[in-house]
C-alpha positions in Angstrom: 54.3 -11.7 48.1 51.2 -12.7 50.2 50.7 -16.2 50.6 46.9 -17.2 51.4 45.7 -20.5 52.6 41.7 -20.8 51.5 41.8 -24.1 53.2 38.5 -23.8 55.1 37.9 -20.4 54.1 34.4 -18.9 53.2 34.3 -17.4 49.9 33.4 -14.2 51.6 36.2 -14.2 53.6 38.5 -15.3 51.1 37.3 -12.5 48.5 37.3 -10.0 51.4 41.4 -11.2 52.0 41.6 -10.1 48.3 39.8 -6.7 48.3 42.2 -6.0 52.1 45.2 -7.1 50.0 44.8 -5.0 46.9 43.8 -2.1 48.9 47.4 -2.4 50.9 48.7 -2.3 47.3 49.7 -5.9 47.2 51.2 -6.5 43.3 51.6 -10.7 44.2 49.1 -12.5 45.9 49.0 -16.7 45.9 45.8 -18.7 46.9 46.2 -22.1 48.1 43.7 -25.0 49.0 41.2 -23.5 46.6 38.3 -25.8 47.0 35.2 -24.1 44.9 35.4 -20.6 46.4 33.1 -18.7 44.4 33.4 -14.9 43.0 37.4 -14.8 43.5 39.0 -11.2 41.8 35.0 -10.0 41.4 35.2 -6.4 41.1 39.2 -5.7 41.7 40.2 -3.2 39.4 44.3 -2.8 40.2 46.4 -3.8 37.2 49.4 -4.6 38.6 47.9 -7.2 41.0 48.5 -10.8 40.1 46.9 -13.6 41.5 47.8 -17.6 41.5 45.5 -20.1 42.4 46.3 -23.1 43.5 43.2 -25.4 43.3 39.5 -25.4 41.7 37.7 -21.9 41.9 34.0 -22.3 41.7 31.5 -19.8 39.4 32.1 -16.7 38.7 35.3 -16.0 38.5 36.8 -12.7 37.7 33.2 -11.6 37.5 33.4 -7.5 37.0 37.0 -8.0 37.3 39.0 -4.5 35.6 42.8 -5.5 35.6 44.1 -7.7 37.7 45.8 -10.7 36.3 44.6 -14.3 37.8 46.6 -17.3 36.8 44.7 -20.8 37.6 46.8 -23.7 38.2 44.0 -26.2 37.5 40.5 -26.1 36.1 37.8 -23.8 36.8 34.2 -24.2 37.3 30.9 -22.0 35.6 31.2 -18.2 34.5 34.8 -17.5 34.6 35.1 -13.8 33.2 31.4 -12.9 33.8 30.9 -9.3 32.4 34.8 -8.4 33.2 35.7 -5.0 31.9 39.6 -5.3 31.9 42.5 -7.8 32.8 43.8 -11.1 32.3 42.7 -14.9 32.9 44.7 -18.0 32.5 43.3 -20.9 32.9 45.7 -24.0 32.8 43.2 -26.9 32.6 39.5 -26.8 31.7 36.5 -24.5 32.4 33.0 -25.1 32.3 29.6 -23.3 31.1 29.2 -19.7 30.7 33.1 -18.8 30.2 33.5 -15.1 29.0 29.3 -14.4 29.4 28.9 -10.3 28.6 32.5 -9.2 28.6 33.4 -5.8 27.5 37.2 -5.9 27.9 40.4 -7.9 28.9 41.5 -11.1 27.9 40.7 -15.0 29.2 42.8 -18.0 28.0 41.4 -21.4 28.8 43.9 -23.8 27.9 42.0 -27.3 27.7 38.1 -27.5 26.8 35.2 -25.6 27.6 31.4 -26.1 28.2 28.1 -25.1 27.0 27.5 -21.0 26.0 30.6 -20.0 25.9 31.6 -16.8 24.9 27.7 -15.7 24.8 26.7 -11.9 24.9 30.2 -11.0 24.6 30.4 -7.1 23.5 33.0 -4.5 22.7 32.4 -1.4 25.4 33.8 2.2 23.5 37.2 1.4 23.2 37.7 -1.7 24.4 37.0 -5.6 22.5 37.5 -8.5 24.7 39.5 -11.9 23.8 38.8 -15.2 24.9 40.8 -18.0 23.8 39.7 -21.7 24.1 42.8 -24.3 23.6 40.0 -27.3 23.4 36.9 -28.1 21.9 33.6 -26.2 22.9 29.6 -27.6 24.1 26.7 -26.2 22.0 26.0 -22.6 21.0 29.4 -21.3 20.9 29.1 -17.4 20.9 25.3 -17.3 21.4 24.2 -13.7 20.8 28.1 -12.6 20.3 28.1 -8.5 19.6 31.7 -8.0 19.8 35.2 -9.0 20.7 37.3 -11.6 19.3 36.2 -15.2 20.4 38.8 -18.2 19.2 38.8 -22.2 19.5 41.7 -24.1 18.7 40.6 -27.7 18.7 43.5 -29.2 20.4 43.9 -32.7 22.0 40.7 -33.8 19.9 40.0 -37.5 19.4 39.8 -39.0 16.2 36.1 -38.3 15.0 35.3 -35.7 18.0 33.6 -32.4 16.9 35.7 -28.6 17.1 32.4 -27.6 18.4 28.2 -28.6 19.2 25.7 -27.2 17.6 23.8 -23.6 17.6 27.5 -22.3 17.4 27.1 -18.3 16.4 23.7 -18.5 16.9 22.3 -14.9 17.6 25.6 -13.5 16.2 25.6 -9.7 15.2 29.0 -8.8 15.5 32.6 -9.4 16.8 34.4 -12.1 14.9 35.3 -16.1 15.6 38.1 -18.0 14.8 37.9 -21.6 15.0 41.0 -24.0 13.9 38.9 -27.2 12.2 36.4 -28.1 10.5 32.9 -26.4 11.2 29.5 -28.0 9.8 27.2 -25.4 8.1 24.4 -27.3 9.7 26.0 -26.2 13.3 25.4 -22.7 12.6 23.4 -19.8 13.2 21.5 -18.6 9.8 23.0 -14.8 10.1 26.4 -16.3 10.0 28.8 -17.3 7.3 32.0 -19.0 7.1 35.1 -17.3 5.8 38.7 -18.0 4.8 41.2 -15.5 6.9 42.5 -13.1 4.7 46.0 -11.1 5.5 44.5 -8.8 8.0 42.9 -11.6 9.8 46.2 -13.5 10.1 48.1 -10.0 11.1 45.2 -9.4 14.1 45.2 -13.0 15.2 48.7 -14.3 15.2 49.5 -12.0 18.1 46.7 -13.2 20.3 48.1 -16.8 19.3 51.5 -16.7 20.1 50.3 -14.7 23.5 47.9 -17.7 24.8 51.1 -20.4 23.9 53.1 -18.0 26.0 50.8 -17.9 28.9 49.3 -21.6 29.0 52.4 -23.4 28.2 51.0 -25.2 25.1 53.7 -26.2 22.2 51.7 -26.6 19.5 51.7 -25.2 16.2 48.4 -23.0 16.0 50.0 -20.7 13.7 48.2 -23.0 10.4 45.9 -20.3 9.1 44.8 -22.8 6.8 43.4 -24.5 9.3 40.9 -22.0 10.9 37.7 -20.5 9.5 36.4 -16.7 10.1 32.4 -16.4 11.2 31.2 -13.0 11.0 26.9 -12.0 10.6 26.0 -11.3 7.6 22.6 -10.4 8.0 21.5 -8.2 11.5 17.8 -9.8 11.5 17.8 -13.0 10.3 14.5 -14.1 12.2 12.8 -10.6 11.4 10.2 -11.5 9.5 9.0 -14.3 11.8 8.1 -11.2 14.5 6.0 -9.7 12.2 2.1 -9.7 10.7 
């Protein structure tokens, strides 16, 4: 196991540290005295590295990332999974803005809440569908633009009164699906969007990602209510068509 100590550290030279390691075929690598260190796992591409952060990692983490697996041990700023292509992120506080923008594979489980645009752009690449996983409640336009993958809020450790999610949620939305455990506001949604009860299949496809994410974030609660969760899916492709046109 490789023991790093970012305290100090450059983000350059703490990502360069990373690319040296995988390329010596480290499988274990732990990062200590994180303090905002941007782009960490960018670009590495060697499933059977895992890496452990101890700390805050700033924006962009696990950007381009295909198949590592980063744990964080605390909260994580702007951008986490930015267009990743394969592997795992787990998240065991909160993340910000951006979480999950344009991925095309892998998975990203953020334990606590989550910002603004989360989950935007995020597309299915040939074979692959990306998960992402939100164990909180989510800012305004929730899966913005959303072409693919499987995007999911949970709603846990919500105040009495406090919203699942803001507005604009699924705005944009022309494919993948979204899961979200509470009550969503037809008033909050995109207009090529409907709301859906989950149906056999949906329960078969999503009680596996479920029982993963309680697995890997350590939470004990019982998200396993389908009853509790509606499906958004597009039902129309061009909604806003006929405003483009004379």
């Amino acid at each position: 196991m490789l023991r790093v100590d970012a305290r100090n550290l450059h983000y350059r030279e703490l990502n360069e540290i990373l690319r040296e390691a995988e390329r010596s075929g480290a499988t274990h690598v732990e990062v200590c005295n994180v303090r905002g260190q941007r782009y960490l796992g960018t670009g590495l591409s060697a499933d059977n590295m895992r890496i452990v952060v101890d700390g805050i990692p700033g924006e962009d983490l696990a950007a381009f990332m295909d198949g590592p697996t980063i744990i964080v041990r605390n909260n994580a700023q702007d951008g986490v999974g930015n267009t990743m292509n394969g592997g795992k992120v787990v998240v065991l506080g909160r993340a910000g803005d951006v979480v999950g923008y344009g991925m095309r594979g892998g998975k990203v489980f953020i334990k606590r809440d989550v910002g603004y645009r989360v989950g935007i752009h995020m597309k299915g690449y040939m074979d692959k569908q990306p998960i992402l996983v939100c164990g909180g409640t989510a800012g305004m336009f929730f899966g913005e633009y959303m072409a693919g993958g499987i995007l999911v809020l949970l709603g846990l450790g919500r105040e009495e009164g406090q919203p699942v999610v803001g507005d604009y949620c699924a705005s944009g939305m022309h494919g993948g699906v979204m899961f979200i455990r509470g009550p969503v506001e037809e008033y909050k949604l995109g207009k090529e969007v409907r709301t859906f009860e989950l149906d056999a299949e949906d329960r078969q496809r999503l009680a596996p990602i479920l029982e993963e994410f309680c697995a890997d974030t350590g939470t004990e609660n019982n998200v396993l209510d389908f009853e509790s969760y509606v499906k958004i899916i597009p039902v129309s492709a061009r909604p806003y068509g006929r405003l483009y046109v004379y």
